[in-house]
C-alpha positions as CSV (number, residue, x, y, z in Angstrom):
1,X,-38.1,-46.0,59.0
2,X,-40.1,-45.2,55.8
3,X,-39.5,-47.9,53.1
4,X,-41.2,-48.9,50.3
5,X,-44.3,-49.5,52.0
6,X,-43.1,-49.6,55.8
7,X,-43.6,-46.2,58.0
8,X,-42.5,-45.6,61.2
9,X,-45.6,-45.2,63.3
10,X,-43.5,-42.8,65.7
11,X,-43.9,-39.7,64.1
12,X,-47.0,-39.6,61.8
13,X,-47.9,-35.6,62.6
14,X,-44.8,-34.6,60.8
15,X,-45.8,-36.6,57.6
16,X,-49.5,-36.2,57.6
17,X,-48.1,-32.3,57.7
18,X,-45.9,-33.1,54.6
19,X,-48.5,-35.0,53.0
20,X,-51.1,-32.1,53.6
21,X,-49.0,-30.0,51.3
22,X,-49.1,-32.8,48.3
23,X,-51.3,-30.8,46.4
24,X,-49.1,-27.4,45.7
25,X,-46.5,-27.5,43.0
26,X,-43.5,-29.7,44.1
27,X,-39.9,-28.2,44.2
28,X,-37.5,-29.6,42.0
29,X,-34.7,-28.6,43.3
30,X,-31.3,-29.4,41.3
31,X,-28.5,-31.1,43.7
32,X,-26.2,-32.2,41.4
33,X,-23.6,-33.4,43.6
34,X,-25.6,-35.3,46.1
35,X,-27.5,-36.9,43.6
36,X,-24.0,-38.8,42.1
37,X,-22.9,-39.4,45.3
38,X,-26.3,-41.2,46.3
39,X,-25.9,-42.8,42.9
40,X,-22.7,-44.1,43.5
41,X,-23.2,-45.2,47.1
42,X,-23.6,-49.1,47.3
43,X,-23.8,-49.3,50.6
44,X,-26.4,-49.9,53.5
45,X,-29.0,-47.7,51.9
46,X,-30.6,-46.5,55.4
47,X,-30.6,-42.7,55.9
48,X,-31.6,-40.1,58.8
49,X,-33.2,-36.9,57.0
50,X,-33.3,-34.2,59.3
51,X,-34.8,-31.0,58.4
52,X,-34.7,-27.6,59.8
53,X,-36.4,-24.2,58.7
54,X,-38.9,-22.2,56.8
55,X,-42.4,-24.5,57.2
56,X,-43.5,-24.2,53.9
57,X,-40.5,-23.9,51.6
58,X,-39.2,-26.7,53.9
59,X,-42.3,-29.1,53.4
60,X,-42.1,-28.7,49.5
61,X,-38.7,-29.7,49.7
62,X,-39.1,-32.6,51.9
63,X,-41.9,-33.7,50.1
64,X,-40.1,-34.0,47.0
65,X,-37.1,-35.3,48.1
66,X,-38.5,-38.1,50.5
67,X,-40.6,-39.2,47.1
68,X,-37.5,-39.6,45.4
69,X,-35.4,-41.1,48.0
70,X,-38.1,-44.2,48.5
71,X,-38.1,-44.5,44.9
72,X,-34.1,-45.4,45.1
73,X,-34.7,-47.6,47.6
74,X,-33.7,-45.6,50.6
75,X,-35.0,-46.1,54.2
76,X,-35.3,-43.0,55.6
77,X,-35.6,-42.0,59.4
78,X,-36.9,-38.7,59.7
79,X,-34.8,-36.8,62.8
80,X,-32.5,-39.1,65.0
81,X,-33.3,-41.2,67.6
82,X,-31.5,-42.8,70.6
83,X,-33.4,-46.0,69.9
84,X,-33.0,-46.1,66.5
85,X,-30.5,-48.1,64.9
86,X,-27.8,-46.0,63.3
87,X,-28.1,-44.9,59.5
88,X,-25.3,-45.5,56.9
89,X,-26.3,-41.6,55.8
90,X,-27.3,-38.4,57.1
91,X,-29.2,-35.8,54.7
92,X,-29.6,-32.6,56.2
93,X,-32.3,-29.9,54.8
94,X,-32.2,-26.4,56.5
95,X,-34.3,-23.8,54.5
96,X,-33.9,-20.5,55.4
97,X,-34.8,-17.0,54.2
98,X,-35.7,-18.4,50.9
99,X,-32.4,-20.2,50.5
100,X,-32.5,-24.0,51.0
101,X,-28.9,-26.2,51.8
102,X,-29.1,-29.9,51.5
103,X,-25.8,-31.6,53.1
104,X,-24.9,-35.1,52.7
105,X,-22.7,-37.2,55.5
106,X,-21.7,-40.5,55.8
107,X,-22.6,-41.4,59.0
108,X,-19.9,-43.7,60.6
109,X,-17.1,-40.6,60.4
110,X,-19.1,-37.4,59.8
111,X,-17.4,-37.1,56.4
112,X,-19.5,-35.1,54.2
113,X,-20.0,-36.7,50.7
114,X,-21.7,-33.6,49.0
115,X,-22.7,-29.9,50.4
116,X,-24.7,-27.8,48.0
117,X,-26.7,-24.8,47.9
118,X,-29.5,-22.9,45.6
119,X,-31.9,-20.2,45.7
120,X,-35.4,-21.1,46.0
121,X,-38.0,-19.9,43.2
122,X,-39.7,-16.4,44.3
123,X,-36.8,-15.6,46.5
124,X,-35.2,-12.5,46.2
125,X,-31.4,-13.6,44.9
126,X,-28.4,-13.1,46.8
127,X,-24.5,-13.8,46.3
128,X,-23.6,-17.5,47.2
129,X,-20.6,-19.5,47.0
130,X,-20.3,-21.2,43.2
131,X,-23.4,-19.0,42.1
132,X,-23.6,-19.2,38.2
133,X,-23.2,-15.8,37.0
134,X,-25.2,-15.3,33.4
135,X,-23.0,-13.3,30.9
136,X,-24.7,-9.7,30.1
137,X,-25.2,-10.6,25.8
138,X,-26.8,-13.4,24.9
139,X,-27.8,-14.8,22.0
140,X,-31.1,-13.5,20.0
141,X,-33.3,-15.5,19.5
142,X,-35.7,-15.9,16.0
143,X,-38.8,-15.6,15.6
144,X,-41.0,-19.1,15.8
145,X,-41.2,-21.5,12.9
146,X,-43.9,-24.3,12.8
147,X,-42.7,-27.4,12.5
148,X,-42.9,-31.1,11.8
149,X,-42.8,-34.4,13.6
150,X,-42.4,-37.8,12.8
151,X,-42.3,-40.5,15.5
152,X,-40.0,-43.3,15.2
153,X,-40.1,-46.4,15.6
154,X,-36.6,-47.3,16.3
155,X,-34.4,-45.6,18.8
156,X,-31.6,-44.3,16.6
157,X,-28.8,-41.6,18.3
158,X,-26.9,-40.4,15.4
159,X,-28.8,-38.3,12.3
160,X,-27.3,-36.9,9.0
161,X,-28.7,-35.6,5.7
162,X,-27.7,-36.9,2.3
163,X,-28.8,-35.6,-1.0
164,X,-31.5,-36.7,-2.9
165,X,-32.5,-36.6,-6.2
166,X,-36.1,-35.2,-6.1
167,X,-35.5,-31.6,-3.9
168,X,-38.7,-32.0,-2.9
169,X,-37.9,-35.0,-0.7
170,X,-35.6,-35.2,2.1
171,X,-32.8,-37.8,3.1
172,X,-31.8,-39.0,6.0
173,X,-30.1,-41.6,7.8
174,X,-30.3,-43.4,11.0
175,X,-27.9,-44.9,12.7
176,X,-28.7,-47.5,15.9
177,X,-27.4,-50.3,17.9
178,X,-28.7,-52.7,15.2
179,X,-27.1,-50.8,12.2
180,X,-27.5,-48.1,9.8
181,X,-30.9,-47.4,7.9
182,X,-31.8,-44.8,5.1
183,X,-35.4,-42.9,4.8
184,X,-36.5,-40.9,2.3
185,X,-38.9,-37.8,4.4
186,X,-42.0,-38.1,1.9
187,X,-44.3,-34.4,2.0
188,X,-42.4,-33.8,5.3
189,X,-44.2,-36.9,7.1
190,X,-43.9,-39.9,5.7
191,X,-40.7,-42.4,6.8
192,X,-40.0,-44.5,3.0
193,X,-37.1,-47.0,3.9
194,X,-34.2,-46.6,1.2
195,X,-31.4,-48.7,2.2
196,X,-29.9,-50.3,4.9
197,X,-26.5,-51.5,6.7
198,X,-26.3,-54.4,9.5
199,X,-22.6,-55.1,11.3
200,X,-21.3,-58.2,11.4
201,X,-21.7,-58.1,14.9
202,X,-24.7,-57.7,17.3
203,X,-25.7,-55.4,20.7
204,X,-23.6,-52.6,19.7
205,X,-24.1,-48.8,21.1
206,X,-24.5,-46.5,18.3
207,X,-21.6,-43.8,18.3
208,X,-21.1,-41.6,15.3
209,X,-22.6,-40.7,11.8
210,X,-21.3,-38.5,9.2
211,X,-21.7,-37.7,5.6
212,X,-20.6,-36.3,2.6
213,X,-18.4,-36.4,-0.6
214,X,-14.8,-37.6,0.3
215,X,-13.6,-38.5,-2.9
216,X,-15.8,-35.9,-5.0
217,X,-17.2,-38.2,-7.4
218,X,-20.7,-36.3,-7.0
219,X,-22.1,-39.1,-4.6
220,X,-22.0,-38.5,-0.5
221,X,-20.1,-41.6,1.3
222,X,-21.6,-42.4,4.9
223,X,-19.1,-43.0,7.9
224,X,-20.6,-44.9,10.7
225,X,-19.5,-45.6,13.9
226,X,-20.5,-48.3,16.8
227,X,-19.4,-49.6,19.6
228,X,-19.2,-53.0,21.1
229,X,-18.7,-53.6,24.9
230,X,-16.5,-56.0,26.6
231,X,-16.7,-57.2,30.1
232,X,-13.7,-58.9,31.8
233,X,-13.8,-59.9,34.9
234,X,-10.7,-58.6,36.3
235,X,-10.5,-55.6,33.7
236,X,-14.0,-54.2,33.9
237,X,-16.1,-52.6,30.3
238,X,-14.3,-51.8,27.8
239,X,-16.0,-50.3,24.8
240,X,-14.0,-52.1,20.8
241,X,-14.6,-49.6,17.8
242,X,-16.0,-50.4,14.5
243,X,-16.3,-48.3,11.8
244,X,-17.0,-48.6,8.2
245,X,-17.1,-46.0,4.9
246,X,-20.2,-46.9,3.0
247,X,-21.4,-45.8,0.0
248,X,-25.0,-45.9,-1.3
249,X,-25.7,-47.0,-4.9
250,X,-29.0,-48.5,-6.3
251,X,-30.5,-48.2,-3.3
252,X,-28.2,-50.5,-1.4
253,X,-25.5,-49.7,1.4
254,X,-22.0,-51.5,0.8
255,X,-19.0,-50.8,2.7
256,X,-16.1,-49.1,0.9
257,X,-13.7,-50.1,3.7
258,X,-12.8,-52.5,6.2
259,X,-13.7,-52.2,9.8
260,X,-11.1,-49.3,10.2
261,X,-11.5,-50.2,14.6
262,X,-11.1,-45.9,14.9
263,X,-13.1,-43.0,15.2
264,X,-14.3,-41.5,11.9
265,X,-16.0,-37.9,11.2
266,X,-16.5,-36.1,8.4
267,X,-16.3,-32.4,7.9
268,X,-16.2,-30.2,4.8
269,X,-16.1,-33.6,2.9
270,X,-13.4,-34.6,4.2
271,X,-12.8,-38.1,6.5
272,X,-11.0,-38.1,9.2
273,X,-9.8,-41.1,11.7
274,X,-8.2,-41.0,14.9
275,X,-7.2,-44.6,17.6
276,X,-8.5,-45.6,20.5
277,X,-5.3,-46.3,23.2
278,X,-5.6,-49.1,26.0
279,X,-5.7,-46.8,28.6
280,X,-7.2,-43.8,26.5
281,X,-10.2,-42.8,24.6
282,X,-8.6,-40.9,22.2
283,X,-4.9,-41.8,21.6
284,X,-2.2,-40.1,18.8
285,X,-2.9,-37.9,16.7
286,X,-6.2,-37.5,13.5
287,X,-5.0,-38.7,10.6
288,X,-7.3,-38.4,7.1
289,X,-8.8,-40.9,5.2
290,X,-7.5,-41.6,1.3
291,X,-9.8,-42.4,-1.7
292,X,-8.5,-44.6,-4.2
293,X,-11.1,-46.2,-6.8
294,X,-13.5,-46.3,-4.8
295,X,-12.1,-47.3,-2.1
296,X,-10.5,-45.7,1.6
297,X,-7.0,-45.8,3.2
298,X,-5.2,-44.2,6.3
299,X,-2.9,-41.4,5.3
300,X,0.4,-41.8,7.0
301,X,0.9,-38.1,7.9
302,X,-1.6,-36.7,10.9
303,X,-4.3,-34.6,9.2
304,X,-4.0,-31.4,10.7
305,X,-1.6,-30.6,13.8
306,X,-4.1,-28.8,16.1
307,X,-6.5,-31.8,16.7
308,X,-6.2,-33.9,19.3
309,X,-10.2,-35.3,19.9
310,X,-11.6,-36.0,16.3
311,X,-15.2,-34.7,18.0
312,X,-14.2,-32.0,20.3
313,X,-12.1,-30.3,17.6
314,X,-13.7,-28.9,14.4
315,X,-11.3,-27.7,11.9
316,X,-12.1,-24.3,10.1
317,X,-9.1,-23.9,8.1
318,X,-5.4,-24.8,8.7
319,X,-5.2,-22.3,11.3
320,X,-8.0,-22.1,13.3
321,X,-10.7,-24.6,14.9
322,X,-13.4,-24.7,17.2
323,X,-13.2,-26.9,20.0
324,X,-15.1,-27.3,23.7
325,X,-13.2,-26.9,27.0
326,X,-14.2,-29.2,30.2
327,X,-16.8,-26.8,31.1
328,X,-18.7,-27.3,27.8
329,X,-17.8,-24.0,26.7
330,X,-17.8,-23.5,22.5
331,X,-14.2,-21.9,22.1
332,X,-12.1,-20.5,18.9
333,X,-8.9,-21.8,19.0
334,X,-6.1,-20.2,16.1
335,X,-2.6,-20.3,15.3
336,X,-1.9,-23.9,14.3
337,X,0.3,-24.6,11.5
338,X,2.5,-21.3,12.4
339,X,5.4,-21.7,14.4
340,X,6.1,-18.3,15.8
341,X,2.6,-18.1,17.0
342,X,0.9,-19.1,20.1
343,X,-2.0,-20.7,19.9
344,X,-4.6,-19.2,21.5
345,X,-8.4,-19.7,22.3
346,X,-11.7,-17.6,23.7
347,X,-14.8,-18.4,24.1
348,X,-18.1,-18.2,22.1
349,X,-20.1,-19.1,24.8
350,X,-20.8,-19.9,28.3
351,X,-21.6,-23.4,28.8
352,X,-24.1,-25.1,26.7
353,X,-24.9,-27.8,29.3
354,X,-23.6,-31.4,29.8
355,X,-24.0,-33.8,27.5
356,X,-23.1,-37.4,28.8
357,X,-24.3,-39.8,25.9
358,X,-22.9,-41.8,24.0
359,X,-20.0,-42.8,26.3
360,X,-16.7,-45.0,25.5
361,X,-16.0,-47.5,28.5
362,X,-12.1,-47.0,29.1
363,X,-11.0,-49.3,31.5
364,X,-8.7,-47.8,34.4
365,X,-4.8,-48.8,34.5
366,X,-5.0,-48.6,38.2
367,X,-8.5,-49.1,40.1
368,X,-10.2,-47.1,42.0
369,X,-12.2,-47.0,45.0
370,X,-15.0,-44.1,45.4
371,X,-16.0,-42.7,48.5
372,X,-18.6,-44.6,49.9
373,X,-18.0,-47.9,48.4
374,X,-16.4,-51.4,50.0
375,X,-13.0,-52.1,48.5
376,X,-14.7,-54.9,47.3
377,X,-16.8,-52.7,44.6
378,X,-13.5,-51.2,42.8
379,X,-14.3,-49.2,39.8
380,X,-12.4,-50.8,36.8
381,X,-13.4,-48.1,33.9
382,X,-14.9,-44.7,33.6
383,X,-17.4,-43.7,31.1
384,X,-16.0,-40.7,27.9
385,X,-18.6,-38.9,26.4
386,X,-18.6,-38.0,23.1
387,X,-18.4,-34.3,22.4
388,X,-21.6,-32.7,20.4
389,X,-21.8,-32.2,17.0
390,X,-20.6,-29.0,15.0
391,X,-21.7,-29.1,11.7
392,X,-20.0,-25.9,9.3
393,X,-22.3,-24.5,6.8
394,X,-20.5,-21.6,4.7
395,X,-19.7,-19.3,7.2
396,X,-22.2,-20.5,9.8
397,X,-21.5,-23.2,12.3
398,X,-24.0,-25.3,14.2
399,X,-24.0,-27.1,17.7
400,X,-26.6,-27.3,20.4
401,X,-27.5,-26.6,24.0
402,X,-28.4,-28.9,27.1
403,X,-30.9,-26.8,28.7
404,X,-33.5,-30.0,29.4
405,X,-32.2,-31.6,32.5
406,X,-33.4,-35.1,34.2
407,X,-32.6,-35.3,38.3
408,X,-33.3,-38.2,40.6
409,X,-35.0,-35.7,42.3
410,X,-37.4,-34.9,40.1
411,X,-40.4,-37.2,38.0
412,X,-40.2,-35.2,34.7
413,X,-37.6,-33.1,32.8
414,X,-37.9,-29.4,33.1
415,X,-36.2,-27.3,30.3
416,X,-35.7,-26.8,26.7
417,X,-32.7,-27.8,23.9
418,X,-32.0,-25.9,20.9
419,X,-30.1,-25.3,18.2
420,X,-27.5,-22.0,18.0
421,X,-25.8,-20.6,14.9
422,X,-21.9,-19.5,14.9
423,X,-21.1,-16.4,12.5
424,X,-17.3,-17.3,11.6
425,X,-16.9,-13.7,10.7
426,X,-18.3,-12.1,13.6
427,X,-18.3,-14.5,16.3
428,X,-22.2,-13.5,16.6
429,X,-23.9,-16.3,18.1
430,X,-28.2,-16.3,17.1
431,X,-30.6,-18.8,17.9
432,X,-31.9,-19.7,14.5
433,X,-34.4,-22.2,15.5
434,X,-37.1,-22.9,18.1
435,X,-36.0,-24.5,21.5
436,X,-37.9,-27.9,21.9
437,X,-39.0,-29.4,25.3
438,X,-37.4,-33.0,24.5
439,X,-33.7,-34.1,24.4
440,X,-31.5,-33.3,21.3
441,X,-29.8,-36.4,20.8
442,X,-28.3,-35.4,17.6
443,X,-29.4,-33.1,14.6
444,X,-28.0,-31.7,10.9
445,X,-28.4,-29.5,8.9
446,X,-29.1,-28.7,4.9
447,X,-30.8,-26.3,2.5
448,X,-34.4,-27.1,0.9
449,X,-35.5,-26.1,-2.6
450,X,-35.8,-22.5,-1.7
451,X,-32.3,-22.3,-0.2
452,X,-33.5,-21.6,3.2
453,X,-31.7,-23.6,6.0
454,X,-33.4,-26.7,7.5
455,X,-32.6,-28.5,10.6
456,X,-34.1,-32.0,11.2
457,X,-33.4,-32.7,14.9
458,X,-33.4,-35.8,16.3
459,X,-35.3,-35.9,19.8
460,X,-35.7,-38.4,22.4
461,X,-37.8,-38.2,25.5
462,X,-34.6,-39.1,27.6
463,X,-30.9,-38.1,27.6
464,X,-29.6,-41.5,26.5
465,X,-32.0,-42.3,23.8
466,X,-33.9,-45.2,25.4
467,X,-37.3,-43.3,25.5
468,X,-40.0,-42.5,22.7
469,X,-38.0,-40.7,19.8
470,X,-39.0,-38.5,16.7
471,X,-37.7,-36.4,13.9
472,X,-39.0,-32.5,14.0
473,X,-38.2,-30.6,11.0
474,X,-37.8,-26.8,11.3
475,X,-36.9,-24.0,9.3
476,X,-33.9,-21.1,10.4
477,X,-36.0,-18.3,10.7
478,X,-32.9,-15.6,10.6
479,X,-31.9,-16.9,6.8
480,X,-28.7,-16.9,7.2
C-alpha cells in the first residue's frame, strides 16, 4: 500500500513511471461528486486504484489524484491483488480518447458511491451525459480598471459602505466573529479605525451586514448579524442568532435594539427581519423593522407577501423581486400583491456558481445515516448557506459569480470571481468590473465624488474566509 510514507515495494515500475511525468503540468480534474463522498466517508480509509487507458493522459491523472489521496490519509493499493488484504474502496480511472471516467465503489457490495465524467483539456469535445451546455449570450464584459488593495489584518466576511463626511474618503465596515469595526479608506490605502461594536458573547461566526437610512433622519443605521453555535450531544450543532441595529454617532457604535435573535437585511433603506424555526433555517414569513425615536420594533404585519428567505429574495417593488433558484440561477420573479395573477419567474442567468459560506447549522428532526458511514456516526444537522448578496443601485442591481473553485484534488484554486450588473429595465446583464483571482466573500457598492460607481470587494484567499484577506477597490468601467 502507499501511505504517508509506506510504499509497496511490489510494483515500483508503475510509480517510478508516474513519478517520471512529475514535471509536466498536473491535471486538475474537477470530480465533484467523489470528492464529497470521499469527504464524507469515515470509514477504513484503504483504497484499490486501478487505472486503465491512454499512457499519458492516464499518468497525469494518476499522478494528481494519488498526491491528493495520501494527503487525506488514504492508503492506496494500486491494481488488486489476491494477496492483498481487501480495501474499504475501489477508485477506478479509465482514460480514453481524451475522455477520462473516475468511478468510486465501496468495496464490500460493489455499490457505487459516485460515477463522474469530464473532457480532458486539448480534447476535441463530444456530447456526454450531464454535460454543461453554455448559453449562446453572455454577458460583455468592460474594459480593465486599475485597482487598489489593502490587506487586512482581521478576517472579516461581511462588507458594507456608509457615508462619510469628507467625499474624498471612503467608509466601510467590517464585520467578524469578534464583532463589528468601522475604517475610514484614507487616499485609497490607508485602514483609519472609526468605531467599533463587540457582542456580548464570544466565538461567534459572522453572518450578515447591511446598511442604510431606516428611519431617514439623514444618518445610515448598521444591522449586524452573527451566529453562535451550539453542540448537544444528542441534538448535534445548532447555530442561535443575534442581531442588533446600531447606529454610529461621535464616532462610537451603540445598539438601537435588542438582540432581535432573527435575520436582519436592509434594502432600499428599509429593515427587514425574518425567524429562525427549530427545524428550519428560515421559518414564517419577513416582517419590517419600525423606527420610533430612535429606536426599532417588529411590525406585526409580514413585510411584503412574496418573500419567503430574507437573503434569497430581493424586493424591487411590490410586485416583482429577484430571487435564486437551487441551481444558483439569478431569476425575476413578478406578480405578487395581485390576486388574479400568477406569479411567475425566468432567469437572468445561468448559474453563477456555488457559494457555501456562511452556513446556519439546523439540526435534523430525524437523523440520518449517509452512505458509507457506521450507524454509529449519524448526522444530526445539515449545514444552510446564506444566499449572496444583491445590492440595488437605481436601476442597476449587483450580485457576484463563483467562478474560483477549491477541490481536494487539486493544491491551488484555479479561476476568477467577479462582479455582474443587472439592468431592471432591460434585463441586460454586463460585467462592470474586473474579475479577480481570489474569493469574493462579500462586496458593495457606492458612488465616489465624481458619481462614477465603486465597488470595494472583499477577497479572501479561501472560500470560507480563513485565509489571507484584503479590500480591492475598483471602478465600473461601463458608467452606468
Amino acid at each position: 500500500m502507499i501511505g504517508i510514507a509506506q510504499i509497496n515495494s511490489r510494483l515500483p515500475v508503475l510509480l517510478i513511471w508516474l513519478l517520471s511525468v512529475a514535471w509536466l503540468p498536473t491535471a486538475h480534474a474537477q470530480w465533484a461528486q467523489t470528492e464529497k463522498s470521499l469527504a464524507a466517508w469515515d470509514g477504513n480509509k484503504t483504497i484499490d486504484f486501478i487505472m486503465t487507458g491512454d499512457d499519458r493522459r492516464l499518468a497525469l491523472e494518476s499522478l494528481e489524484l494519488l498526491r491528493r489521496l495520501v494527503s487525506l490519509g488514504y492508503q492506496i493499493t494500486l491494481g488488486r491483488h489476491a494477496d492483498s488484504p481487501v480495501s474499504a474502496l475501489e477508485l477506478r480511472l479509465t482514460v480514453t480518447n481524451g475522455m477520462a471516467t473516475l468511478v468510486l465503489n465501496r468495496t464490500r457490495d460493489g455499490m457505487t458511491i459516485g460515477a463522474e465524467q469530464r473532457q480532458l483539456a486539448g480534447a476535441t469535445a463530444t456530447n456526454y451525459a450531464n454535460k454543461t451546455v453554455r448559453p449562446a449570450s453572455r454577458p460583455s464584459v468592460g474594459n480593465f480598471v486599475p485597482d487598489r488593495r489593502i490587506d487586512l489584518n482581521q478576517q472579516p466576511l461581511r462588507i458594507v459602505s456608509l457615508n462619510q463626511p469628507n467625499p474624498d474618503i471612503l467608509r466601510v465596515a467590517l464585520l467578524d466573529s469578534k464583532g463589528l469595526s468601522v475604517y475610514d479608506i484614507d487616499n485609497g490605502q490607508v485602514l483609519k479605525p472609526v468605531a467599533e461594536f463587540r457582542p456580548p458573547d464570544t466565538n461567534l461566526d459572522a453572518l450578515y451586514l447591511d446598511a442604510g437610512d431606516i428611519d431617514a433622519d439623514g444618518n445610515p443605521e448598521i444591522v449586524a448579524v452573527w451566529g453562535k453555535n451550539n453542540l448537544a450531544a444528542f441534538d448535534g450543532i445548532d447555530t442561535r442568532l443575534h442581531a442588533w441595529v446600531l447606529a454610529l454617532d461621535d464616532g462610537a457604535l451603540r445598539p438601537v435594539s435588542d438582540d432581535l435573535q432573527a435575520y436582519l437585511r436592509i434594502n432600499n433603506n428599509t429593515a427587514y427581519l425574518q425567524r429562525r424555526g427549530v427545524y428550519e433555517a428560515f421559518a414564517g414569513k419577513v416582517h419590517q423593522l419600525e423606527g420610533n425615536d430612535g429606536a426599532f420594533s417588529i411590525a406585526k404585519t409580514p413585510a411584503f407577501l412574496g418573500l419567503n428567505n430574507i437573503y434569497r429574495d430581493t424586493p424591487i417593488d411590490d410586485a416583482s423581486a429577484f430571487s435564486f433558484d437551487d441551481n444558483d440561477r439569478l431569476l425575476y420573479r413578478s406578480g405578487f400583491g395581485q390576486p388574479q395573477t400568477e406569479v411567475t419567474s425566468a432567469p437572468y442567468s445561468d448559474s453563477l456558481g456555488e457559494i457555501t459560506f456562511p452556513v446556519v447549522y439546523v439540526k435534523l428532526e430525524q437523523p440520518e445515516y449517509p452512505l458509507g458511514l457506521a450507524e454509529s456516526d449519524r448526522v444530526l444537522e445539515r449545514a444552510v448557506p446564506l444566499a449572496r448578496r444583491v445590492q440595488i443601485k437605481g436601476d442597476i442591481a449587483y450580485t457576484q459569480v463563483r467562478g474560483r473553485n477549491t477541490s481536494l484534488f487539486r493544491s491551488k484554486a484555479e479561476g476568477t470571481d467577479r462582479i455582474v450588473a443587472v439592468d431592471i429595465r432591460s434585463g441586460r446583464m454586463t460585467e462592470p468590473f474586473a474579475a479577480v483571482g481570489n474569493f469574493i466573500l462579500d462586496f458593495t457598492v457606492r458612488q465616489d465624488p465624481n458619481n462614477a460607481r465603486v465597488a470595494i470587494l472583499l477577497l479572501n484567499d479561501k472560500p470560507d474566509g480563513s485565509g489571507r484577506s484584503s479590500l480591492r477597490i475598483q471602478q465600473d468601467s461601463t458608467n452606468q
